[in-house]
NULUMPA-124724 format. One record per residue: x, y, z of N, C-alpha, C in turn. Coordinates in steps of 0.1 Angstrom, whole numbers. Atoms other than C-alpha are relative to their C-alpha. Layout:
BEGIN
{site {X,Y,Z},{X,Y,Z},{X,Y,Z}} ...
***
This chain:
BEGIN
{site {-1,12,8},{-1968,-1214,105},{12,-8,5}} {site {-11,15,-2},{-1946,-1247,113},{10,1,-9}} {site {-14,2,9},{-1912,-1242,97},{4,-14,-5}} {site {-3,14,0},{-1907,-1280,99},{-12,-4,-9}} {site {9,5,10},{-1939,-1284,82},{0,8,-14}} {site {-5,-8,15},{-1930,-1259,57},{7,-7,-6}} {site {-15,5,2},{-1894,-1277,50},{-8,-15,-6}} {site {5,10,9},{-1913,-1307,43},{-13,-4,-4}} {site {9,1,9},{-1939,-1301,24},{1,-2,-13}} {site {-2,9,12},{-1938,-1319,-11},{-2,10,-11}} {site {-1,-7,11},{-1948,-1289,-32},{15,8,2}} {site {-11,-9,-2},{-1912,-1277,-18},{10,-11,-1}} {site {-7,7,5},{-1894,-1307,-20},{1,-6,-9}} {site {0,5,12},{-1903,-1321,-53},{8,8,-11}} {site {-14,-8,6},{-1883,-1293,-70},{10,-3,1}} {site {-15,-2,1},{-1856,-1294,-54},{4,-18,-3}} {site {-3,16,7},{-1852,-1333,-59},{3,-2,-12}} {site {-4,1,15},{-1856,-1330,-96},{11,11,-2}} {site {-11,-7,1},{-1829,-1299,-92},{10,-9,-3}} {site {-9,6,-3},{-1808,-1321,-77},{6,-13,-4}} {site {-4,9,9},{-1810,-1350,-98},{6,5,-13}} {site {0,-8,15},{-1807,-1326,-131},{19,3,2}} {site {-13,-3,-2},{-1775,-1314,-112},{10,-13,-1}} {site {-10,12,-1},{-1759,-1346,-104},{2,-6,-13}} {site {-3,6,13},{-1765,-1358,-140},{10,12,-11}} {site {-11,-9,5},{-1748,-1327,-150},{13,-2,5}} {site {-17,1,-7},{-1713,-1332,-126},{-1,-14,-7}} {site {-4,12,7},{-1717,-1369,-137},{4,-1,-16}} {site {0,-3,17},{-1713,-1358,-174},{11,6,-3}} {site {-11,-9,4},{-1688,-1333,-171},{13,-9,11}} {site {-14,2,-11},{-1664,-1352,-143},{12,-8,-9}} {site {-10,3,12},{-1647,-1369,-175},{6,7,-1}} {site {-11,-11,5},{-1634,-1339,-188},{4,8,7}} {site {-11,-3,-14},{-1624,-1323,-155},{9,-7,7}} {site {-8,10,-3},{-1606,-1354,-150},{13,2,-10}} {site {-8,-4,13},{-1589,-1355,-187},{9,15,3}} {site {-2,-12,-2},{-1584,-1317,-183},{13,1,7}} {site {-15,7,-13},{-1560,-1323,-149},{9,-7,-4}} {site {-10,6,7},{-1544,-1347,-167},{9,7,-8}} {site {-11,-2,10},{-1532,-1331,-193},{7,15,9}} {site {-6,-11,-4},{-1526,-1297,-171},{13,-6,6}} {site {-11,5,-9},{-1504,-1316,-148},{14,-8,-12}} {site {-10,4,9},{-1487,-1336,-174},{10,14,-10}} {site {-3,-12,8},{-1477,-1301,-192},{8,7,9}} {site {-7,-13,-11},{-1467,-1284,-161},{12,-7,1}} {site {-10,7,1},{-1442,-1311,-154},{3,-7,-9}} {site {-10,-3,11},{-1429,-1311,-190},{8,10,4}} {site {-7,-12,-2},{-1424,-1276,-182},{11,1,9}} {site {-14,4,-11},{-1401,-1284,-150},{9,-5,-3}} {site {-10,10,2},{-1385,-1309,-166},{12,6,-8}} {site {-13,-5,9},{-1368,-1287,-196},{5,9,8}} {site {-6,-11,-3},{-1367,-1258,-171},{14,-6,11}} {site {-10,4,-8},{-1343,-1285,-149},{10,-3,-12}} {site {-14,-5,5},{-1323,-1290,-178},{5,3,-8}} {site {-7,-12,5},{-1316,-1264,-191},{6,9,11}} {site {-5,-14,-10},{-1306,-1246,-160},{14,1,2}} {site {-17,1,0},{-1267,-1235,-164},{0,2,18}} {site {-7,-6,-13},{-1267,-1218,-127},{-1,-12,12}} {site {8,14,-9},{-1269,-1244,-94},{-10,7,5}} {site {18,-7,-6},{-1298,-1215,-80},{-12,-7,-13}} {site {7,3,10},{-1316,-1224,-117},{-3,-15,4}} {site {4,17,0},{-1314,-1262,-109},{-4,-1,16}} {site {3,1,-10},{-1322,-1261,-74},{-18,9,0}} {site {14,-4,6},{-1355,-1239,-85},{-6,-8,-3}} {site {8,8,8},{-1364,-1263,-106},{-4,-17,8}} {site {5,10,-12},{-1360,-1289,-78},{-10,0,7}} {site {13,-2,-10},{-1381,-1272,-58},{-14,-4,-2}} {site {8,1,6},{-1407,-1270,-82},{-7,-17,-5}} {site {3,17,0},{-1404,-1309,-90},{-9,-7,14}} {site {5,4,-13},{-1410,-1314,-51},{-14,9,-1}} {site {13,-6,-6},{-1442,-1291,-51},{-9,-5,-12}} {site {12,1,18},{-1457,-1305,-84},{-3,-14,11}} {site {2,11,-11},{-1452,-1341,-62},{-6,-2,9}} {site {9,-2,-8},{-1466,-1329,-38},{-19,5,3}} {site {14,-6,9},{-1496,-1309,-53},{-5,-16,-5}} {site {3,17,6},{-1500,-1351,-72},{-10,-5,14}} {site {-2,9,-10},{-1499,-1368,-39},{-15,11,8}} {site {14,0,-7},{-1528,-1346,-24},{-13,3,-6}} {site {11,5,11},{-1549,-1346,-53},{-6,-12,-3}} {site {5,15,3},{-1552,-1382,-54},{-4,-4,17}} {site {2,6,-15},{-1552,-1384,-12},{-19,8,-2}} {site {14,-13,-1},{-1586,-1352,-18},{-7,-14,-10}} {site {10,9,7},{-1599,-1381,-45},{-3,-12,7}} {site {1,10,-10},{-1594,-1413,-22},{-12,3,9}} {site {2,1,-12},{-1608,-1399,7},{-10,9,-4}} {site {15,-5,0},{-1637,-1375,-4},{-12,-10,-1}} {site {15,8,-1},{-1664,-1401,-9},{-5,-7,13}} {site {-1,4,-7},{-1653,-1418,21},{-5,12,9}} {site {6,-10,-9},{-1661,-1384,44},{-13,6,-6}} {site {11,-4,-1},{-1690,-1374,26},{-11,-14,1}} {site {4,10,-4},{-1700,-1409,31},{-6,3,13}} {site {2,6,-16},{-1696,-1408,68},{-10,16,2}} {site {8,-11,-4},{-1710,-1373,68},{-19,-1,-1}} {site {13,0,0},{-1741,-1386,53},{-8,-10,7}} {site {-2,10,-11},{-1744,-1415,78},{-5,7,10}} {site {3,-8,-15},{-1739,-1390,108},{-10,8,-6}} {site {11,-6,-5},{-1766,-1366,99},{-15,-8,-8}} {site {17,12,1},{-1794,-1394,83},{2,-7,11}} 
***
C-alpha cells in the first residue's frame, strides 16, 4: 500500500484536524492564565530579591543579591525576546515547509 496515499486519506485526516482544532481552542483558553501566572511568579520572585538586597548586612549578601537582580533581568529580557520572536519563526517555518 502507498504510504502517501495512506497519510492522505480523509478518514485519517479528518481526526486529526478536529484534534487539532479542539487543541488549539484549548491553549487559546488557557494562554491567559499562563500569562497572569508568569506575572505574578516573576513579580514575587523579584520582591523576594529586593528585601533579600536589603536586608543584607555582609557585602557577599549584597553582591548575591546583585547577582540574582542581574539573572532575574535577564531571565525577563529572554522571556519577552522567546515571546517576540516565536510566531515570527514558526511563521517562517510554516512558509518553508508549505
Amino acid at each position: 500500500m502507498n504510504v502517501f496515499a495512506l497519510l492522505t486519506d480523509s478518514t485519517l485526516t479528518a481526526p486529526m484536524e478536529e484534534f487539532t482544532a479542539k487543541f488549539t481552542e484549548l491553549i487559546d483558553s488557557l494562554w491567559v492564565w499562563f500569562i497572569s501566572l508568569g506575572a505574578v511568579l516573576i513579580v514575587l520572585w523579584g520582591a523576594y530579591i529586593g528585601v533579600k538586597y536589603i536586608i543584607a548586612q555582609r557585602n557577599e549578601q549584597k553582591v548575591e543579591a546583585q547577582d540574582m537582580i542581574k539573572q532575574l533581568a535577564i531571565g525577563i529580557l529572554l522571556i519577552v525576546a522567546i515571546a517576540l520572536g516565536a510566531p515570527a519563526l514558526i511563521a517562517a517555518l510554516g512558509a518553508w515547509i508549505g
